[in-house]
C-alpha positions as CSV (number, residue, x, y, z in Angstrom):
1,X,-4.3,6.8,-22.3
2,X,-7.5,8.2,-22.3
3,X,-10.2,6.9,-18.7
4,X,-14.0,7.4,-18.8
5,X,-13.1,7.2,-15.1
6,X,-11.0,5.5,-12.1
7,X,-11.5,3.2,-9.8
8,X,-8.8,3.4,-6.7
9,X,-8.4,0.1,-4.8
10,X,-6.2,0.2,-1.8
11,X,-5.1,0.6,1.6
12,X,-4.3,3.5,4.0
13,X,-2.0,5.1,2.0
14,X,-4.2,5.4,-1.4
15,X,-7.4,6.1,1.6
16,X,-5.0,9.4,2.4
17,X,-4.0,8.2,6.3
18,X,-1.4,9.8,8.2
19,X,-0.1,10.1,11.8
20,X,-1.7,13.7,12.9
21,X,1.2,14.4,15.8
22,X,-0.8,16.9,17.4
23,X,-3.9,15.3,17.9
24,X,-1.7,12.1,18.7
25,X,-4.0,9.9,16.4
26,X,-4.5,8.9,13.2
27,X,-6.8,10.9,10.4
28,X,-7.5,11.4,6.5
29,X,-4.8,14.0,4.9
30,X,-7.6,16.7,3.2
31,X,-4.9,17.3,0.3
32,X,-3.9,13.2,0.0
33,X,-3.0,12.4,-3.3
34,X,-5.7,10.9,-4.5
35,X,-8.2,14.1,-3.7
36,X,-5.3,16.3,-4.9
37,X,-5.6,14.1,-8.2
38,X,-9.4,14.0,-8.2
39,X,-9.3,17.4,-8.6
40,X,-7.1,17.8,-11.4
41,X,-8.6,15.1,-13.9
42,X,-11.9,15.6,-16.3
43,X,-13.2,12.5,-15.6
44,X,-15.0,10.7,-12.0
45,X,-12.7,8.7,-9.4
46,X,-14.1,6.5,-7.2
47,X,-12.0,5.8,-4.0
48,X,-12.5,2.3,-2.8
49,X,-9.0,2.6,-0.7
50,X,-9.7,1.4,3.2
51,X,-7.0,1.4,6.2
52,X,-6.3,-1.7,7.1
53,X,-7.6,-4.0,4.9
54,X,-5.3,-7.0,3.0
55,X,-5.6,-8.0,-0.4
56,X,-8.0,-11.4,0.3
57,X,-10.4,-8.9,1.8
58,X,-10.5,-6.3,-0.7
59,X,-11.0,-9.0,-3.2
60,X,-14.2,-10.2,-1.6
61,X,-15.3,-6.5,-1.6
62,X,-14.4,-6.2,-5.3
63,X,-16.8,-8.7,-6.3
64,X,-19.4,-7.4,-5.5
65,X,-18.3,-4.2,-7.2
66,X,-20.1,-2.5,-10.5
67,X,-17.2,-2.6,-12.9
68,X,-17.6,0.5,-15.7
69,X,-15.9,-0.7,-19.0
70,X,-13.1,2.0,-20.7
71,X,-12.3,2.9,-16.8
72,X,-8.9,2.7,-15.2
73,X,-8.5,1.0,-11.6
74,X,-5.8,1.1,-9.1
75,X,-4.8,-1.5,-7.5
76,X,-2.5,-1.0,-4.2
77,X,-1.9,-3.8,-1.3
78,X,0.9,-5.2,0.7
79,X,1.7,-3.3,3.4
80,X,-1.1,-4.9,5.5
81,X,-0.5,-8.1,4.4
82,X,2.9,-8.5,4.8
83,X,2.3,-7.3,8.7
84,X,2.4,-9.5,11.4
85,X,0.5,-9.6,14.9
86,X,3.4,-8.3,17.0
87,X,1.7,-9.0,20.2
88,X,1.8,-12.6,19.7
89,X,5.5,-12.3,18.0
90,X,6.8,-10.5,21.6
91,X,4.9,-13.2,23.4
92,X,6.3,-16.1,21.9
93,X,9.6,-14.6,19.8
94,X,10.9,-18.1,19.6
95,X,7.7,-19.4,17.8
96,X,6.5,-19.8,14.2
97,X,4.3,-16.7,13.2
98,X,2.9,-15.8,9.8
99,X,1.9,-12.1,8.5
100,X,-1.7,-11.2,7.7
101,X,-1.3,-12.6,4.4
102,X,0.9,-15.2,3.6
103,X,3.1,-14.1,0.2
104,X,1.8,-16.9,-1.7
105,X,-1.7,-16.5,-1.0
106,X,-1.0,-12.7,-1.9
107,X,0.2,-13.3,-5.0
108,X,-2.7,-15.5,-6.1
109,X,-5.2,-12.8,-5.1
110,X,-3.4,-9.7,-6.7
111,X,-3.8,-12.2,-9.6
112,X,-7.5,-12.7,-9.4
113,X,-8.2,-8.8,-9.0
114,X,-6.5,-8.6,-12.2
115,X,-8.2,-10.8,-14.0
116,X,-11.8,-9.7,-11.7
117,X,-10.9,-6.5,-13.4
118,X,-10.5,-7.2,-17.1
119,X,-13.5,-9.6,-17.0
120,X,-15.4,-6.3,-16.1
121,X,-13.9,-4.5,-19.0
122,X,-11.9,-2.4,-17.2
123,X,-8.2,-1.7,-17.3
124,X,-6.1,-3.0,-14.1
125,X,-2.7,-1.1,-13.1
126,X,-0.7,-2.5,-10.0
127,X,0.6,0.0,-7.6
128,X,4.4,-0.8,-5.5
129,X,3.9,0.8,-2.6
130,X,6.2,3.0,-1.0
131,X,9.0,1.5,1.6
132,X,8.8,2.1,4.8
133,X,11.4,3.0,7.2
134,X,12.5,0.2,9.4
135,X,14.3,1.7,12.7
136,X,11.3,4.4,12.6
137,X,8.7,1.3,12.0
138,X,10.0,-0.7,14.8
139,X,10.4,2.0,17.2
140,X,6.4,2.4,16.8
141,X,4.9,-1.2,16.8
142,X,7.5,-1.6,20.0
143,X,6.7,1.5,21.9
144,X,3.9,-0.7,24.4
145,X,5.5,-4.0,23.6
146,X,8.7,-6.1,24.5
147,X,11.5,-5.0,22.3
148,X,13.8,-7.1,22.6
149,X,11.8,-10.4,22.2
150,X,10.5,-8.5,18.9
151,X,13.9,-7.9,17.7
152,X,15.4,-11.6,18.9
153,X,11.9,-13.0,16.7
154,X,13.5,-10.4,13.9
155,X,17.2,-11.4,14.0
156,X,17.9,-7.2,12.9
157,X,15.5,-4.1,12.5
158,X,16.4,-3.9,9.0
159,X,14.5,-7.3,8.6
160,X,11.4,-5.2,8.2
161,X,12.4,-3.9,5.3
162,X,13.1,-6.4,3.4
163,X,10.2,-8.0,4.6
164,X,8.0,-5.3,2.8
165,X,10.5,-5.6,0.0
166,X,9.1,-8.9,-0.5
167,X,6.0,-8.1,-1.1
168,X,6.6,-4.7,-3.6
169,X,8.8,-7.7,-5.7
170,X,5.6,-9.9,-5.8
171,X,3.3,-7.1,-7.1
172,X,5.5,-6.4,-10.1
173,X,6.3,-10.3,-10.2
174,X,2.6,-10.3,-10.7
175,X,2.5,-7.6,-13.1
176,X,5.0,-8.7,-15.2
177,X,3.3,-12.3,-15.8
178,X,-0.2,-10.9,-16.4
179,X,1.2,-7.9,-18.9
180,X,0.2,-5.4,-16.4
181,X,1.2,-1.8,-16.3
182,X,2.9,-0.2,-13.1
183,X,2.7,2.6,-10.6
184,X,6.1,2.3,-9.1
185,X,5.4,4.8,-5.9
186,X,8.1,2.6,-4.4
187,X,10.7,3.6,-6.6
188,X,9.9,7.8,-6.4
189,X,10.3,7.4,-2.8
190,X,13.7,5.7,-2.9
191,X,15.0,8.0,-5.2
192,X,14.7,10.6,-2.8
193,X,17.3,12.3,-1.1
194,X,15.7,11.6,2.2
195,X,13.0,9.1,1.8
196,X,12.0,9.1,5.5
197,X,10.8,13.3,5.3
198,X,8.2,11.1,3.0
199,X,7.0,9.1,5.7
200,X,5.0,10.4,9.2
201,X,6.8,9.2,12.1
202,X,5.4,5.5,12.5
203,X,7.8,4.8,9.5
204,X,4.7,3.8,7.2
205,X,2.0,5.6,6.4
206,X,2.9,8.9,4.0
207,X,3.4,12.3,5.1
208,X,2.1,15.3,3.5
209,X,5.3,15.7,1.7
210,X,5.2,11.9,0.7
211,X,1.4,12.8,-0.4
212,X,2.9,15.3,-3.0
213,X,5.5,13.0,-4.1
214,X,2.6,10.5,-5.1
215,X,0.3,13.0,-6.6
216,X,3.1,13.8,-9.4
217,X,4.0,9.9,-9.8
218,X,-0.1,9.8,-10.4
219,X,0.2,12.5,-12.9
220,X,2.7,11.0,-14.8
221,X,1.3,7.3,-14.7
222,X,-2.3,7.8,-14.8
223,X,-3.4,11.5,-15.3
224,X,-6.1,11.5,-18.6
């Protein structure tokens, strides 16, 4: 399908973030696969991504947005959303905690940028983000925290997973219901032989490698 141009909408991992080992922080990939992508397509893209930030919040931003009719945008969130305050989870394990953004409230706001986008004239494609890894996810939020309250609060590592899981199942939920099309970046990741090379080592945020695996998925979803 032909784009006068694309609009990204997302988190870290559509922003380009990874864990830079050596400087022991985190920074902006140069060759992340959305500048990788930029490069290669004839027409403008606009990168709205921003680490950190949950689906309600990206919503407010996105209405204040210009919306170009005949463009494409991107829309990836959940890996925020689904996160919870971990501090407050190793405090108080036995305790009732929620994530960032409650699934149902998620839902209904992927909904609304869908429909926030077609009321602009604009065509809206949900993105599943990738897994993450769940031993290498815990290891991280637990290295300045109490362990084992955060795995009692848990009941097993894996539990992060499927946690996440929930959440990639509720954007193509979504997508299916409002006749949206897909990125599945989730699904190019599984299918690899070793989907943790595609992650850096706080389980989460793509690598450089996992950067490359979502340039081709963008090529083969999106590319005009």
């Amino acid at each position: 399908m032909r784009y006068s141009g694309i609009h990204v909408w997302g988190d870290s991992i559509l922003k380009g973030i990874v864990f830079d080992q050596q400087r022991q922080r985190y920074a902006i990939l140069r060759e992340n696969c959305v500048a990788e992508f930029t490069k290669e397509v004839s027409v403008p893209v606009v990168n709205h991504a921003s680490m950190g930030i949950t689906a309600p919040e990206a919503e407010k931003r996105m209405n204040d947005a210009d919306f170009l009719p005949g463009d494409l945008a991107l829309i990836e969130f959940g890996g925020n959303d689904c996160d919870m305050a971990w501090e407050s989870v190793a405090e108080a394990p036995e305790g009732r905690h929620e994530p960032k953004t409650p699934l149902e409230r998620f839902v209904k706001s992927l909904g609304r940028m869908v429909e926030r986008v077609r009321a602009g004239g604009m065509q809206p494609m949900l993105v599943v983000p990738p897994p993450l890894d769940g031993q290498r996810y815990f290891e991280w939020i637990t290295q300045k925290l109490n362990k084992e309250a955060i795995l009692r609060f848990l009941g097993d590592v894996q539990h992060i997973y499927r946690w996440q899981e929930l959440y990639a199942f509720a954007v193509t939920g979504v997508a299916e219901k409002m006749g949206c099309p897909l990125l599945r970046l989730r699904d190019v990741f599984l299918r690899h032989e070793d989907f943790s090379r595609l992650l850096c080592v706080d389980g989460i945020h793509p690598s450089a490698e996992g950067h490359r695996v979502m340039l081709q998925r963008l090529r083969e979803g999106c590319g005009t």
